[in-house]
N, C-alpha and C positions, 0 to 999 in steps of 0.2 A: 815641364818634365813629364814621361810619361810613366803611369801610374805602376806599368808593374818595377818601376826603378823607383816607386816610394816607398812600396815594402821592403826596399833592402834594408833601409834607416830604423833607429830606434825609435820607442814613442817619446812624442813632443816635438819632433820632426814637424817644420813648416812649410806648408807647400802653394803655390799659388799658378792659376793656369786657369786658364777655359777647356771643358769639356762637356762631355752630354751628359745628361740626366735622363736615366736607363728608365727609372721609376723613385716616383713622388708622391708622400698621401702625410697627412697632416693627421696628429694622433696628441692622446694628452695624457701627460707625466702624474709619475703618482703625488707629483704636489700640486697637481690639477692643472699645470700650464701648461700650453701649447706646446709639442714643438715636429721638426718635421723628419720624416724616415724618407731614407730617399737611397738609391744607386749611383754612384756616379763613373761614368765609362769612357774608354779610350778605347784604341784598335787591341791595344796592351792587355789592360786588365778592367774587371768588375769588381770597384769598391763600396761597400756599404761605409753610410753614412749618417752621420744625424747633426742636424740646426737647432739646440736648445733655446728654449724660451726666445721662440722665432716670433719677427713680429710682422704683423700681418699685410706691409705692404714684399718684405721678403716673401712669404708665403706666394704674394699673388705671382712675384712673376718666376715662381718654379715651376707654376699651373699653365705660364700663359707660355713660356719658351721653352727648347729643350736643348739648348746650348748657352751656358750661363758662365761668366768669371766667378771662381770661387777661389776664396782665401782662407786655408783649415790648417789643422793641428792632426798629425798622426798617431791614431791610438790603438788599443790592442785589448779584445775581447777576448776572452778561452783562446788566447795564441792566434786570433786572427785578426788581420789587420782591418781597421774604419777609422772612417773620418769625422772629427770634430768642426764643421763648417762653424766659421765667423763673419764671415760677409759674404754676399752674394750680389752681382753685378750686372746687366746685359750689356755684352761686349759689344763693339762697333763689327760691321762687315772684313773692317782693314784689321782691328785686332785680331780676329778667328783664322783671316787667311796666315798673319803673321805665326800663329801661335800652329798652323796645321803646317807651316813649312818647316817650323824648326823643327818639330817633332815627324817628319820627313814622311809624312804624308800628303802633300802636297807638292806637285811638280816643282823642280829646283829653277824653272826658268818663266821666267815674267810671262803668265796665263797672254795679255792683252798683247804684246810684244810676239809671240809666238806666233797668236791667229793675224796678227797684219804679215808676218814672214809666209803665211798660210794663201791670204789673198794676194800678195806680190807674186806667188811662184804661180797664182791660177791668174793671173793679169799677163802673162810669160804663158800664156799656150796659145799660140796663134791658130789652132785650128778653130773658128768661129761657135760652130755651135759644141762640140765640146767645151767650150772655154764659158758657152752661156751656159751648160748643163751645170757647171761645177759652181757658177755666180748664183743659179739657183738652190743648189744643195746646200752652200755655205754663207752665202747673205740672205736672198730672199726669203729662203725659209726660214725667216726668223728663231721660230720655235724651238727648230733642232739645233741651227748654230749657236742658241745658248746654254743648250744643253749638251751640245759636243766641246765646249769653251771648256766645259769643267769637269765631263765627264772621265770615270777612271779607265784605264787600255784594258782593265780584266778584274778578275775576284780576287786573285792572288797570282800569286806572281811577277810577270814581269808588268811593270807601269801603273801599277794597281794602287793608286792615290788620285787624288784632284788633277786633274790636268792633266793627266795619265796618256790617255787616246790622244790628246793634242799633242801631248809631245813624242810619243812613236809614230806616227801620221808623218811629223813633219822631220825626225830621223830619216824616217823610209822616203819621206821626197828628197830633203837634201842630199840622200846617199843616191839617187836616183838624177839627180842635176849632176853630180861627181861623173857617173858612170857615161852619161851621155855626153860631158864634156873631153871623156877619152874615148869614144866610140862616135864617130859621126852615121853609121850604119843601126846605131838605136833610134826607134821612133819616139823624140823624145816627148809628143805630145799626149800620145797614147801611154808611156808609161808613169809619165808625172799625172796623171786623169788617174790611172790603177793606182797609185799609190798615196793618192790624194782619198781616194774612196774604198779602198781594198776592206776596210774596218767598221766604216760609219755605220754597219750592222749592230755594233755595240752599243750603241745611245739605248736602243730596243731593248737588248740581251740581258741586260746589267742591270740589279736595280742598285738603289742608293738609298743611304739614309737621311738623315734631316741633313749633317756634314755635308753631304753628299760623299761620301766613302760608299765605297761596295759592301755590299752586305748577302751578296748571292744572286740567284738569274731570276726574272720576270718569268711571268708563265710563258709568255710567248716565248722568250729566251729557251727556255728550257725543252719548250716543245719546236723550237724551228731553226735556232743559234744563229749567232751578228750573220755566217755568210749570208743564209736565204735570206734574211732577213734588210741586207744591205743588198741583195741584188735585186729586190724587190722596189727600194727606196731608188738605186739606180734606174730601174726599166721605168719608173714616174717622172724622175730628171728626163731621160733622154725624150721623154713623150711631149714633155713640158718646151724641149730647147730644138724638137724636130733634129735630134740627133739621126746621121744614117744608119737602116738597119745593121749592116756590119759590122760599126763603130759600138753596137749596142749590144750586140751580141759579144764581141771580144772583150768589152770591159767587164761582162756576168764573167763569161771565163777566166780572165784575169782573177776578179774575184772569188770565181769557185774553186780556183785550183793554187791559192795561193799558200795553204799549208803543204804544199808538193804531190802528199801523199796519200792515199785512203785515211791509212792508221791515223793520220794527224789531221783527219777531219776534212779533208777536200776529195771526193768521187772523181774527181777526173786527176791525173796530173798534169803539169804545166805545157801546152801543146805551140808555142811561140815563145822566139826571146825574149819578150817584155813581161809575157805571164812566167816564164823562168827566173828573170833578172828580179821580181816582186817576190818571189817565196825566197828567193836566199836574202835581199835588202830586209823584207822582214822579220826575217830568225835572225841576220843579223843585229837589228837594233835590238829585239827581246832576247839575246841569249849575252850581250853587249848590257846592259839594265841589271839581268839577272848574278852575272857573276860582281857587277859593284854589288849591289843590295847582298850577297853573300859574303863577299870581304870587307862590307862596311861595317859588319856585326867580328871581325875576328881582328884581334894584335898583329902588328907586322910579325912573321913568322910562325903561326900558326895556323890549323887545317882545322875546314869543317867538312860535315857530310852533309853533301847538299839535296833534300830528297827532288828540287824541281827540278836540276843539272842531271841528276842521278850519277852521282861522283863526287872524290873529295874532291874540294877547293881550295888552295893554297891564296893568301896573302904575304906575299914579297915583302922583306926589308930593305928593297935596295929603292931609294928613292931618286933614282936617277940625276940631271944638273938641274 
């Protein structure tokens, strides 16, 4: 459950979940016992907290992890809501992702399953050495393909959870395998390579928390952003796989001109069909992402104002067959 949906409850409300632990310090009661003040946080909300007459192997591991199972009581100080913790846990790897999907922070589609759909669409580009350009961006570089496994598409917005960038990556291919299976006049190696890589600037851009959730941009982010940043990591593949200059040149393009526009962040707009066909495949999957994530929050037949859409958004009652 996330936290800001435990404040709606009265006190004595029992809640049980993994979440982060914001801050933690060990302090002693006016009957001289132990016990521990802490935060405990969600993407949701920041709940204060407190562990009575805690005992000191709990203590250790609040100090030593910052994602812990806790099992508490909801209570209420001058009208504000904290928690009474009773037990404290260290989750498994497979509980934290279970518990970050249900609370829909975490990509809705199998992390591992996704990146093999990733490598079968780059094993399908018969051009040689692009096809080893992308074998090096996505396996041999170890480092970053386990950092783009889980990394989120953005800060906010569209895809902005665990798995976030893997699974817009591999929208924008598979709607890019679509378009080329009804146009034999698209190069389809060239633009499954651009939309395989149009983003990978974001491993860079993005920092993460302990979760791994977004938490805002890197410096370098902030001062260079995922494009230069991914066409940077590009011109090191092609160097790496003796890509031809041409091929190397088109896909920075591809890349830099993939928001279409100035205003939306690309200096050039899209100057070929494949650098064309990548800005609309990917507005379409983030504007596709954005409107579920805005009708997942509202009752069949009601509007919100959406400020990322800039509009209201309707959710339909007509559920079709």
């Amino acid at each position: 459950m996330r936290l800001g949906e435990v404040t709606k409850h009265p006190k004595g409300f029992r809640i049980a979940g993994i979440y982060q632990v914001a801050r933690f310090e060990v302090k002693t009661a006016k009957n001289g016992k132990a016990y521990g003040d802490c935060v405990v946080s969600d993407p949701s909300f920041d709940i204060p907290a407190k562990y009575w007459d805690i005992p000191a192997e709990s203590a250790a591991l609040f100090q030593q992890n910052s994602i812990l199972g806790l099992e508490a009581t909801l209570d209420y100080f001058k009208e504000s809501p904290q928690l009474t913790i009773d037990r404290v846990y260290v989750p498994s790897p497979q509980e934290i992702d279970q518990s970050l999907q249900s609370l829909g922070l975490m990509a809705p589609r199998d992390i591992g399953g996704m990146y093999q759909q990733l490598e079968d669409i780059i094993a399908g580009v018969r051009h040689n050495r692009l096809r080893q350009m992308l074998v090096w961006i996505f396996s041999t570089n170890t480092s970053f393909a386990e950092q783009f496994k889980r990394h989120p598409g953005a800060v906010r917005n569209h895809h902005a959870y665990i798995g976030g960038l893997l699974q817009h990556t591999l929208e924008v291919a598979e709607a890019a395998l679509d378009q080329c299976a009804r146009n034999d006049r698209i190069n389809k190696d060239l633009l499954l390579a651009a939309a395989l890589v149009h983003d990978i600037g974001k491993v860079r851009e993005i920092a993460v928390d302990a979760l791994g959730l977004p938490v805002g941009f890197t410096k370098e982010g902030k001062l260079l952003r995922h494009i230069s940043l991914g066409m940077e990591l590009v011109g090191q593949a092609c160097r790496e796989a003796q890509v031809e200059e041409e091929v190397d040149v088109i896909l920075k393009h591809c890349i830099l001109s993939h928001h279409g526009q100035a205003e939306w962040g690309s200096p050039v707009a899209p100057m070929l069909l494949e650098a064309e066909l990548l800005h609309y495949l990917d507005n379409l999957s983030a504007k596709t992402e954005q409107f579920v994530r805005e009708q997942e929050r509202l009752e069949p037949g009601d509007f919100t104002k959406s400020y990322v859409l800039r509009r209201e958004v309707y959710r339909t009652s007509f559920a079709g067959d």
